[in-house]
N, C-alpha and C positions, 0 to 999 in steps of 0.2 A: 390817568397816571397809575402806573400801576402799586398796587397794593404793599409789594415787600419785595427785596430782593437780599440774596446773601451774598457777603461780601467777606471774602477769605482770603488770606496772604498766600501769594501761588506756591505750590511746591512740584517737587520731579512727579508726583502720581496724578497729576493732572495732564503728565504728555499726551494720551490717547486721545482725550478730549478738547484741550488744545491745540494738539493736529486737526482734527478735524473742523474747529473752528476755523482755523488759519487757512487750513483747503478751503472750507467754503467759502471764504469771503477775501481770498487773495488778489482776485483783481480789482475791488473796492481798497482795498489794504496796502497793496504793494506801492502805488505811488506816495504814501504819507510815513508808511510803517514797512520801509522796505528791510530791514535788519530783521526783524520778524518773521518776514516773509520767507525771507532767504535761510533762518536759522532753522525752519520749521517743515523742513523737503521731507520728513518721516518721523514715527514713531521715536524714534532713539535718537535722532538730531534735535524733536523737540523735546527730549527728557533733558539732553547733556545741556541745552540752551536753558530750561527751568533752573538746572541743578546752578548753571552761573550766575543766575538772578537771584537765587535763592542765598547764595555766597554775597551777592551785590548788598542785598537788604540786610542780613547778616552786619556786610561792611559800611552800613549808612548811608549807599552812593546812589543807591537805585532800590524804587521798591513797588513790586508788582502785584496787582490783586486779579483774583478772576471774580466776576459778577457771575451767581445763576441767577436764574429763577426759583421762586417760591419750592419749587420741587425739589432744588438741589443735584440738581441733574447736570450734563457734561458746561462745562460754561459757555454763557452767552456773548462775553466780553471780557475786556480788559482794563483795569485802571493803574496809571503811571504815575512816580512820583519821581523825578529825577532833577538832573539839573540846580543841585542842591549848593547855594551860598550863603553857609554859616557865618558870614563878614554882615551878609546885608537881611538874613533869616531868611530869604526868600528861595520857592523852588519852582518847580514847572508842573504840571497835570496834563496829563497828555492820557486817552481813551479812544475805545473803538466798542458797539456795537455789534453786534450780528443784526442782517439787515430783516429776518423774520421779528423783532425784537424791537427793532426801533421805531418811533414813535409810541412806545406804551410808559414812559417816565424811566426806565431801567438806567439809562444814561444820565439822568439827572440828578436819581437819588444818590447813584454812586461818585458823581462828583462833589455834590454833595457833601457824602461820607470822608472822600478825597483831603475836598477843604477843611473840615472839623478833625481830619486825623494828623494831619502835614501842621496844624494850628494847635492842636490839643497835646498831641502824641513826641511828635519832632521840635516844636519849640518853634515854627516858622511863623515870619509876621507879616507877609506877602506870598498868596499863589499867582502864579503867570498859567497865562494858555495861549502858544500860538497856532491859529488857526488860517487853513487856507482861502481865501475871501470867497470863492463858492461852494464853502462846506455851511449853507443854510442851516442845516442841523443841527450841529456843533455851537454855531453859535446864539440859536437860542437859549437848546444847553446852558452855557455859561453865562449866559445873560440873565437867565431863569434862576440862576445861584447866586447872581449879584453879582458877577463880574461887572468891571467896566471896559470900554475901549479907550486904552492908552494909546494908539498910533498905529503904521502900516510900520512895517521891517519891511524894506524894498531887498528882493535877492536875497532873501535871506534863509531861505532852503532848498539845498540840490535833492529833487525826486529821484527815483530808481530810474527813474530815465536819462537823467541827465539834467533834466531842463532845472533853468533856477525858478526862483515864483516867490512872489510877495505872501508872505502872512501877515493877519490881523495880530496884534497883541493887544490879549485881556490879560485884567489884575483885579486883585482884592484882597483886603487888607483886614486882618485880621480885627475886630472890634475890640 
């Protein structure tokens, strides 16, 4: 696992860096994180897409972080907090990896992070993850942070392709 990772709320001076994450890892990316994908064609489409997540988090609805590496260097990943209901305190976590990156714990600490910040920070008493049933990764991942498996969602998400496809849904519940 790895040693340390930093974990920083994204802002617009991350566009350069996050373009290039997003280029390298778009065809692993586009079918789960196609908004991303699509918002992130350049330098200046990923700055104007930061600057509305950045408005997002601001507005409570959506809140974005980039993982580095110990170096601090361009980011290696992303972690999501959205899908926020203040009726029931529960939100959703949702991440990606760079694939030179994954398997060294970097995706774990920062879900992790994720969970104790949506818990500690926003006041939530339930995180969700839904995950595509052949993302092996991912759901060690979350399993490895103590999620549980609550059920399959049948058809429950349209890829960039079109195609609809079952997710896993994990949960955990704040202590």
């Amino acid at each position: 696992m790895s040693d340390s990772v930093i974990i920083e709320p994204a802002c617009k001076t991350d566009d350069a860096g996050f373009h290039r994450l997003v280029s390298r890892e778009q065809a692993r990316l586009r079918p789960y994180f196609p908004v991303t994908v699509s918002r992130c064609t350049d330098v200046g489409a990923t700055r104007r897409y930061l600057k509305e997540l950045v408005a997002s988090a601001k507005a409570g609805s959506f809140h974005c972080f980039m993982l580095r590496d110990y170096e601090g260097s361009d980011p290696i990943g992303a972690l999501i907090l959205k899908q926020f209901d203040h009726a029931l305190g529960k939100c959703e976590v949702a991440y990606f990896i760079s694939e030179a990156h994954g398997g060294q714990g970097y995706a774990t600490l920062g879900v992790m992070w994720a969970v104790d910040h949506a818990f500690g920070r926003l006041g939530m008493r339930k995180a969700v993850a839904r995950i595509a049933p052949d993302n092996a990764a991912s759901i060690r991942v979350v399993e490895q942070c103590g999620f549980l498996r609550e059920g399959v969602l049948r058809g429950e998400f349209r890829t960039a392709s079109g195609e609809f496809t079952d997710l896993l849904y994990y949960g955990i519940l704040r202590p």
